[in-house]
PDBQT receptor file of N, H, CA, C and O in Angstrom, charges set to zero:
ATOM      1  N   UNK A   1      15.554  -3.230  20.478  1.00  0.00    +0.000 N 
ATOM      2  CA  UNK A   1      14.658  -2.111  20.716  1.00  0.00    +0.000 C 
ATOM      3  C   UNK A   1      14.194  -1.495  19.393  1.00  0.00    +0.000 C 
ATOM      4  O   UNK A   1      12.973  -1.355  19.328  1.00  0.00    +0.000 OA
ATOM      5  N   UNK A   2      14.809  -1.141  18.449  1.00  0.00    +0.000 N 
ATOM      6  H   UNK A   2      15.802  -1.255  18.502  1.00  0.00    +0.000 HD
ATOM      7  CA  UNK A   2      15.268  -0.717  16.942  1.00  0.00    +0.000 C 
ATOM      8  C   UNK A   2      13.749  -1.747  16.535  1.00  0.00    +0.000 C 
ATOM      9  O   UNK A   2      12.650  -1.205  16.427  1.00  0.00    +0.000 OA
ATOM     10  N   UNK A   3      13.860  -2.617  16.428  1.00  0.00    +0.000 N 
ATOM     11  H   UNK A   3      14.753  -3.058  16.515  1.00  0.00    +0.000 HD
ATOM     12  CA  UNK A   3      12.952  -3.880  15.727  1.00  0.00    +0.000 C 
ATOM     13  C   UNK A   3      11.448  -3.564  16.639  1.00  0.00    +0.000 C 
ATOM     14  O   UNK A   3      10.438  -3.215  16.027  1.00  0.00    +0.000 OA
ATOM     15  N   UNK A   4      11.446  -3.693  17.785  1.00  0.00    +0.000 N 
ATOM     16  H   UNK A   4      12.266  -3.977  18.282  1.00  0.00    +0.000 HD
ATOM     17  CA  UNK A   4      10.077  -3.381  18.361  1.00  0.00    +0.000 C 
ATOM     18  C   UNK A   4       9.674  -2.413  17.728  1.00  0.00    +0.000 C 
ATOM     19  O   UNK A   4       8.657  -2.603  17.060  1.00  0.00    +0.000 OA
ATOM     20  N   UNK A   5      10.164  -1.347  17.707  1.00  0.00    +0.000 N 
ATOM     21  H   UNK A   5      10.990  -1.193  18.249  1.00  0.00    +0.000 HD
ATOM     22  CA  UNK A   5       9.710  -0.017  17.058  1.00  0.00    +0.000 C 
ATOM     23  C   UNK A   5       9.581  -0.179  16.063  1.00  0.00    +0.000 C 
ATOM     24  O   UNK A   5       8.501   0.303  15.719  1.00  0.00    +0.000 OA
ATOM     25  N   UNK A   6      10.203  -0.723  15.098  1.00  0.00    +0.000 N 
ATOM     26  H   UNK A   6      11.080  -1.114  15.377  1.00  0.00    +0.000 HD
ATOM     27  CA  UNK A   6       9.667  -0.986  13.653  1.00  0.00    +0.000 C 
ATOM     28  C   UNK A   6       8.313  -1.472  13.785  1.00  0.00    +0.000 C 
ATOM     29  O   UNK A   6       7.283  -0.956  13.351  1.00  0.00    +0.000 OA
ATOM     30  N   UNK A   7       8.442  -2.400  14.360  1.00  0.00    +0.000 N 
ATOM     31  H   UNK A   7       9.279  -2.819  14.713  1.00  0.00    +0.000 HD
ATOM     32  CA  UNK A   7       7.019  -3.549  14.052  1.00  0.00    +0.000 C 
ATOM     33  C   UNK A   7       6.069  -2.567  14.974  1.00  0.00    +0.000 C 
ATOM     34  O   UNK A   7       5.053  -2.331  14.321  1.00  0.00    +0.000 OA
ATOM     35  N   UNK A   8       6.041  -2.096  15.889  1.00  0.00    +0.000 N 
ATOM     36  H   UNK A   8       6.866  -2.288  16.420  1.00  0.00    +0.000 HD
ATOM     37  CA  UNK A   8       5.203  -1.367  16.274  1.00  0.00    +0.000 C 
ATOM     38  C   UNK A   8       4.820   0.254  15.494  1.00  0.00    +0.000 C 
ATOM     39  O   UNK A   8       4.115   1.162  15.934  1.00  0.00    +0.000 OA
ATOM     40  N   UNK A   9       5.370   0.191  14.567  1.00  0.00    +0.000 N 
ATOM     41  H   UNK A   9       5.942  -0.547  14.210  1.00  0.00    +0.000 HD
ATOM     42  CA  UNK A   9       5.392   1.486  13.161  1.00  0.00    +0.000 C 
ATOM     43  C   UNK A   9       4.181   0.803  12.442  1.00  0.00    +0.000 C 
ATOM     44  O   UNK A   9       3.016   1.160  12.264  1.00  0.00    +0.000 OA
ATOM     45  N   UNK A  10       4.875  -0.283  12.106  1.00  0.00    +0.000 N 
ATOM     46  H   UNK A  10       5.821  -0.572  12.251  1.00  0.00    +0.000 HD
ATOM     47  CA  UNK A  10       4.053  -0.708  10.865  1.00  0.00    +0.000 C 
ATOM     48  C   UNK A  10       2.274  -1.162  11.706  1.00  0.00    +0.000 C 
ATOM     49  O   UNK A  10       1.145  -0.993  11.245  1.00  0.00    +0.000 OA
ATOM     50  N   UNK A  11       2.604  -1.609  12.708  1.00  0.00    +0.000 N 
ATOM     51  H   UNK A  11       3.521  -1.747  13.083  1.00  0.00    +0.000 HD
ATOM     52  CA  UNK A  11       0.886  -2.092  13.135  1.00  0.00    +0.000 C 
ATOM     53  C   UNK A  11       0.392  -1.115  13.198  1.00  0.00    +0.000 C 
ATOM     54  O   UNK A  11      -0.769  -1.253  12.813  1.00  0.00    +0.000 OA
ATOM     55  N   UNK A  12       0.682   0.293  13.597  1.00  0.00    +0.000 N 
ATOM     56  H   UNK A  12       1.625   0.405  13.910  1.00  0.00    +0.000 HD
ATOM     57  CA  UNK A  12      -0.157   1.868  13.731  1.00  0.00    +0.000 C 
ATOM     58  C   UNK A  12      -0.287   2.198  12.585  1.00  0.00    +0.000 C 
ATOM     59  O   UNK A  12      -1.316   2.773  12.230  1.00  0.00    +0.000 OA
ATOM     60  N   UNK A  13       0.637   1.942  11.787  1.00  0.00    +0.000 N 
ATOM     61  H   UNK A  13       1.473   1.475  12.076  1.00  0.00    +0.000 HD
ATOM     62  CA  UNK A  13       0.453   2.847   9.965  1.00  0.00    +0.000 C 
ATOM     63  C   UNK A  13      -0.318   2.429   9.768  1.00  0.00    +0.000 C 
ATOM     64  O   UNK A  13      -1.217   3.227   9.501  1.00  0.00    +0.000 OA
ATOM     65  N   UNK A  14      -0.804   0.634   9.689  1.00  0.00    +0.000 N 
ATOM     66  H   UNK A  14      -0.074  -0.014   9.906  1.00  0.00    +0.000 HD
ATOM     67  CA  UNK A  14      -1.751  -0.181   8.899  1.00  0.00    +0.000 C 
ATOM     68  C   UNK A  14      -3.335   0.581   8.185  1.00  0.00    +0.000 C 
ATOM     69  O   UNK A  14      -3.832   0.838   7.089  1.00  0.00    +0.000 OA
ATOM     70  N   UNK A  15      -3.688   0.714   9.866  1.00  0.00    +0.000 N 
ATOM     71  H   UNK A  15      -3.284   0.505  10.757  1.00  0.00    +0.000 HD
ATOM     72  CA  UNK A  15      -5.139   1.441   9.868  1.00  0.00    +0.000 C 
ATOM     73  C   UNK A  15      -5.248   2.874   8.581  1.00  0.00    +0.000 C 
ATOM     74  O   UNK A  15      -6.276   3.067   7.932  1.00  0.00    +0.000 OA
ATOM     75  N   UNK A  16      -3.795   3.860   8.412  1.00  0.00    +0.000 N 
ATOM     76  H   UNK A  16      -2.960   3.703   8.939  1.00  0.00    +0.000 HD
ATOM     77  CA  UNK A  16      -4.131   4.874   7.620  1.00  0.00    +0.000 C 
ATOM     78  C   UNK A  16      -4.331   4.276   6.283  1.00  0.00    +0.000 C 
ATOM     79  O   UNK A  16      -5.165   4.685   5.476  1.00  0.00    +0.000 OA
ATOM     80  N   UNK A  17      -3.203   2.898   6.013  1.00  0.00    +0.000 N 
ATOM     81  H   UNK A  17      -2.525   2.565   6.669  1.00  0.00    +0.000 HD
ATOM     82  CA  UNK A  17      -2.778   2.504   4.612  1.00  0.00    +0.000 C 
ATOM     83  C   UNK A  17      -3.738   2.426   4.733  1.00  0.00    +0.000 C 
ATOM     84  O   UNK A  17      -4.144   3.520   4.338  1.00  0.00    +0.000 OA
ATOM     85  N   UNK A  18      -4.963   1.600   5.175  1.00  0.00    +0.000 N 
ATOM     86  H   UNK A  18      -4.634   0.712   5.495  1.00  0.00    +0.000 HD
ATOM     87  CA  UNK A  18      -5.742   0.753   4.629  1.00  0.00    +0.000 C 
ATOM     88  C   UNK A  18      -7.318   1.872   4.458  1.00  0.00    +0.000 C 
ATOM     89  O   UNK A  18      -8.381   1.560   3.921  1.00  0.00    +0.000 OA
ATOM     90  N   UNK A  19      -7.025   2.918   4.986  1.00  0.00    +0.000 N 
ATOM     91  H   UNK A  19      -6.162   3.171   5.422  1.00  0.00    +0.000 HD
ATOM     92  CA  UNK A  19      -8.046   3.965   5.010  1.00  0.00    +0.000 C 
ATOM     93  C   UNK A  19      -7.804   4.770   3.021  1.00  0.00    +0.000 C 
ATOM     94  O   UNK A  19      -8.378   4.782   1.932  1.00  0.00    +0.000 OA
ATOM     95  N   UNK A  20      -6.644   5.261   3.658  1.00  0.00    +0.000 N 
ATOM     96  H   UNK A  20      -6.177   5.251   4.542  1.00  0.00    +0.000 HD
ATOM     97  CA  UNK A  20      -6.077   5.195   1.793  1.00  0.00    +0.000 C 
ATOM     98  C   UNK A  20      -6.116   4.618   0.602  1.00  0.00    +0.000 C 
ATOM     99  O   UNK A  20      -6.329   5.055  -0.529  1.00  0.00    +0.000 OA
ATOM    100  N   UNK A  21      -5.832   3.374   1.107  1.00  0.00    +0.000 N 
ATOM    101  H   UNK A  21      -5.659   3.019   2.026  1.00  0.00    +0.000 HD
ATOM    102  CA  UNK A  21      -6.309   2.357  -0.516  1.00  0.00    +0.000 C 
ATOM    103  C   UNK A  21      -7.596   2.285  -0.572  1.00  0.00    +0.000 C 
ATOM    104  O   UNK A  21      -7.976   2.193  -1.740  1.00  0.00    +0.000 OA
ATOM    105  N   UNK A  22      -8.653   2.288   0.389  1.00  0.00    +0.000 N 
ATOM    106  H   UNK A  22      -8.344   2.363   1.337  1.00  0.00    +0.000 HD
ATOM    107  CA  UNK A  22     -10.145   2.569   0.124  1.00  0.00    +0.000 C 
ATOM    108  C   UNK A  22     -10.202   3.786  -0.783  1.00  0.00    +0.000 C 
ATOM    109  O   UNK A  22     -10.463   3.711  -1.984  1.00  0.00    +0.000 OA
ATOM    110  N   UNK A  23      -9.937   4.927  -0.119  1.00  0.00    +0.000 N 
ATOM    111  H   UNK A  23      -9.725   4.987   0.856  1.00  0.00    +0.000 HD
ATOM    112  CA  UNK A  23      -9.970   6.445  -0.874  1.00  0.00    +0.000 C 
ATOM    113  C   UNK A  23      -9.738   6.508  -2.330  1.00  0.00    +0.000 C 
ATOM    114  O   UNK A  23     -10.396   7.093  -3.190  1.00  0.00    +0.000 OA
ATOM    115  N   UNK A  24      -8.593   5.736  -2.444  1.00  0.00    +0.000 N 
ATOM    116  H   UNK A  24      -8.059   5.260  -1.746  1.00  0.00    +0.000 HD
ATOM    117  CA  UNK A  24      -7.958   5.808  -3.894  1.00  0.00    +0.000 C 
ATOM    118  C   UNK A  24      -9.128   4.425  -4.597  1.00  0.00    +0.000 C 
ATOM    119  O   UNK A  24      -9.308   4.337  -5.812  1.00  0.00    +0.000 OA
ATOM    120  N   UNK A  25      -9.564   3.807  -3.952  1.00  0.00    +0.000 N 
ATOM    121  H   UNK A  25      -9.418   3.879  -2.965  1.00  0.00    +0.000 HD
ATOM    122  CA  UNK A  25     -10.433   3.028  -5.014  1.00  0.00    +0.000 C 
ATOM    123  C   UNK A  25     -11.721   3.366  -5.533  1.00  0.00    +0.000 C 
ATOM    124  O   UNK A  25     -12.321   3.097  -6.573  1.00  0.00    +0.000 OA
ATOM    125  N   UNK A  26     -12.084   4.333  -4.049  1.00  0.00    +0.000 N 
ATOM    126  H   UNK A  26     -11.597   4.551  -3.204  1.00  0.00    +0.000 HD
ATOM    127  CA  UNK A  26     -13.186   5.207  -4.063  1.00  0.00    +0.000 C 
ATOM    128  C   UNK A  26     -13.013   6.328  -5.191  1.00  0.00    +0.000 C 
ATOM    129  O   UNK A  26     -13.619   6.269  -6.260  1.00  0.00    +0.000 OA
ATOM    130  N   UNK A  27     -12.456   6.973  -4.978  1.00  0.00    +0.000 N 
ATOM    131  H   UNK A  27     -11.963   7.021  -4.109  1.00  0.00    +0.000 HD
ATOM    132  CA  UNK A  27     -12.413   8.425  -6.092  1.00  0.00    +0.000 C 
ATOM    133  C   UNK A  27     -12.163   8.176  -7.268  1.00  0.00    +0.000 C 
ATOM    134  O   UNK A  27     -12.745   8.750  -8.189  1.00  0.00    +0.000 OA
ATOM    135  N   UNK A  28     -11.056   7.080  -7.477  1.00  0.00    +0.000 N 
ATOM    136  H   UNK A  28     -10.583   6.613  -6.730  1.00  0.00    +0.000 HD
ATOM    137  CA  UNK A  28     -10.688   6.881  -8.961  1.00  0.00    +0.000 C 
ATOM    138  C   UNK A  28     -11.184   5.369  -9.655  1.00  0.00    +0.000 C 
ATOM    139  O   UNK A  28     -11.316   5.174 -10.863  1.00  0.00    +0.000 OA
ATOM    140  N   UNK A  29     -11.389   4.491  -8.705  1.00  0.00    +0.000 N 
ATOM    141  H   UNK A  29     -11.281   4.649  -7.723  1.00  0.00    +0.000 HD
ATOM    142  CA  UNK A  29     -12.208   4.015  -9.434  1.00  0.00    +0.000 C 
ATOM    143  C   UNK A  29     -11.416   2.474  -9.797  1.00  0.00    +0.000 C 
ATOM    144  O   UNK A  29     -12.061   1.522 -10.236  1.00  0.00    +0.000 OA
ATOM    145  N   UNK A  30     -10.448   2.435  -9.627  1.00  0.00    +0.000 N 
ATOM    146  H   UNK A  30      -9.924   3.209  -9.270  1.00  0.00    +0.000 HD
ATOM    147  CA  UNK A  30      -9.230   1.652 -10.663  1.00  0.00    +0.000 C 
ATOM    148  C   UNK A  30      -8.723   0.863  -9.162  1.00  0.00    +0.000 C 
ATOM    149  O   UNK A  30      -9.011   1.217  -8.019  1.00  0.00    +0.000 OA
ATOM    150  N   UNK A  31      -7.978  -0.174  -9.539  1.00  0.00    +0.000 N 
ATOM    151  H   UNK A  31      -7.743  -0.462 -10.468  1.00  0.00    +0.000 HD
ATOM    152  CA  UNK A  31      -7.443  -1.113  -8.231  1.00  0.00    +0.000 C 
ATOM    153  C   UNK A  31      -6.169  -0.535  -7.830  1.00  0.00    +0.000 C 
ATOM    154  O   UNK A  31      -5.293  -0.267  -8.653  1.00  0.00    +0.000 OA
ATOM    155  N   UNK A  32      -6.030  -0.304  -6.354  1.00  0.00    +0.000 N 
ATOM    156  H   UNK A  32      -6.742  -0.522  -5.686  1.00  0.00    +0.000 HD
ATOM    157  CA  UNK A  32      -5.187   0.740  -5.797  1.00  0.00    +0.000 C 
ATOM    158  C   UNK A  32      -3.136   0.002  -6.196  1.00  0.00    +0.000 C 
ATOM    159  O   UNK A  32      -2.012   0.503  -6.205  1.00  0.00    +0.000 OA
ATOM    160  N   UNK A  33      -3.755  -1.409  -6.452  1.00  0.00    +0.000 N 
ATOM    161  H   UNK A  33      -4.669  -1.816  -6.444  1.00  0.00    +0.000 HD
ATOM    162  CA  UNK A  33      -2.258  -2.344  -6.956  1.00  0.00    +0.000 C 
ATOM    163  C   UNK A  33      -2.674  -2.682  -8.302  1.00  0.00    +0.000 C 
ATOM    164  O   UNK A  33      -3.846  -3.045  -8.402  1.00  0.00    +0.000 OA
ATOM    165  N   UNK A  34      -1.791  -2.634  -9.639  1.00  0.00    +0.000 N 
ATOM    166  H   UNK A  34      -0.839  -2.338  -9.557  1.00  0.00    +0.000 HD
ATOM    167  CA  UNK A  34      -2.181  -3.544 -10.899  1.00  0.00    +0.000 C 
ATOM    168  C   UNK A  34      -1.219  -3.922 -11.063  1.00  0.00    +0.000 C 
ATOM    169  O   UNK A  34      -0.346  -3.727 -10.217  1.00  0.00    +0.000 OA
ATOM    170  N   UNK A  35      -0.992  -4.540 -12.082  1.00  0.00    +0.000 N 
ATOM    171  H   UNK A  35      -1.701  -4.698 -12.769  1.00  0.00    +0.000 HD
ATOM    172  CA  UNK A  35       0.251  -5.297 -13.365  1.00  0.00    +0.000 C 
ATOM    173  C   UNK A  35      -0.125  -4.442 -14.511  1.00  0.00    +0.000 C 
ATOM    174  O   UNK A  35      -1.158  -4.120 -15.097  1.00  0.00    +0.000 OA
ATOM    175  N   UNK A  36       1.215  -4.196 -14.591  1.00  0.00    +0.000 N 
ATOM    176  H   UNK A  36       2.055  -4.458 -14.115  1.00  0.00    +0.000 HD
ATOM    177  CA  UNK A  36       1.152  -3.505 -16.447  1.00  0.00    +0.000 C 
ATOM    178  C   UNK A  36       2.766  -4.330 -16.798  1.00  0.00    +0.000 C 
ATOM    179  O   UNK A  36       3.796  -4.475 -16.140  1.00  0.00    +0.000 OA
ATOM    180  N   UNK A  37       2.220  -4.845 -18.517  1.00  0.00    +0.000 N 
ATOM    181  H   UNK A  37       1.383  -4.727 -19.052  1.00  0.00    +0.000 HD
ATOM    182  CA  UNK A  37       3.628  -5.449 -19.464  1.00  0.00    +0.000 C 
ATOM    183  C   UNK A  37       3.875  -4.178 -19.439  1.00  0.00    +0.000 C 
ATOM    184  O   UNK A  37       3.171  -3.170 -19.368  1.00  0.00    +0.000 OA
ATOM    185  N   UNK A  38       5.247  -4.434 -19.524  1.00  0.00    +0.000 N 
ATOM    186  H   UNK A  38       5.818  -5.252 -19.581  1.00  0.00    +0.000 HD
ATOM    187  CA  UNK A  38       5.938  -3.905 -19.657  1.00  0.00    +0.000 C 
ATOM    188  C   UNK A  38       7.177  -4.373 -20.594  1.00  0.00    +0.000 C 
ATOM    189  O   UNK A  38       7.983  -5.209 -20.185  1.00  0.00    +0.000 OA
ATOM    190  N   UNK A  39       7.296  -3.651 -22.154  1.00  0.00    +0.000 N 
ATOM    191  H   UNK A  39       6.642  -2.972 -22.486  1.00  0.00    +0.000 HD
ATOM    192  CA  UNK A  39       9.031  -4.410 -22.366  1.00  0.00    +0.000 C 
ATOM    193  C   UNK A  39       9.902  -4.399 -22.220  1.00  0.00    +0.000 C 
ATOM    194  O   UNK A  39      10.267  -3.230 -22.096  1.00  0.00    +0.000 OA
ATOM    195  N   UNK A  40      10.767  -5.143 -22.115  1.00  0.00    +0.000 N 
ATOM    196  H   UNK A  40      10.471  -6.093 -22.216  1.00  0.00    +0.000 HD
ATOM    197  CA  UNK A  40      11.784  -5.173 -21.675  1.00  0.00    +0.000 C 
ATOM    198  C   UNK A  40      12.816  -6.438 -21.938  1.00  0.00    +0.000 C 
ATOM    199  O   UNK A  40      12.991  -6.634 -23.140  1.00  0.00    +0.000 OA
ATOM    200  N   UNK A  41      13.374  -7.136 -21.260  1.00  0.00    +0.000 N 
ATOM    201  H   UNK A  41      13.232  -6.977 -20.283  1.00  0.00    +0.000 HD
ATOM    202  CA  UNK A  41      14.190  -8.023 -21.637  1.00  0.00    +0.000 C 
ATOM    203  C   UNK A  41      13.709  -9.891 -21.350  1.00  0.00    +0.000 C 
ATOM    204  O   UNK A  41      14.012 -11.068 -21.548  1.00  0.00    +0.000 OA
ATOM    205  N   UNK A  42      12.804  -8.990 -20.778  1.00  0.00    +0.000 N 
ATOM    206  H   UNK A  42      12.558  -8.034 -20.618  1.00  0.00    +0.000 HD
ATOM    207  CA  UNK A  42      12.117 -10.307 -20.185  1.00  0.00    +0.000 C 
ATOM    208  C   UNK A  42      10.735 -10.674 -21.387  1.00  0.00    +0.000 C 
ATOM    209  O   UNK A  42      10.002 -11.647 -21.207  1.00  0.00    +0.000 OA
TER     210      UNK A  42
């Protein structure tokens, strides 16, 4: 039951995420995911 509800979380959230990462590409301009180096040990 626990697991339906999850997966039925995430298919309803989808629609806001994906309303959001528009917004944030919209206003600022920049890709809502990047890569930055970083140093470190690698």
């Amino acid at each position: 039951m626990k697991r339906l509800f999850d997966v039925c979380m995430i298919v309803l959230s989808l629609p806001v995420l994906v309303v959001v990462a528009l917004l944030v590409r919209v206003k600022l301009g920049a890709p809502v995911l990047f890569r930055q180096v970083r140093p470190g040990s690698d």
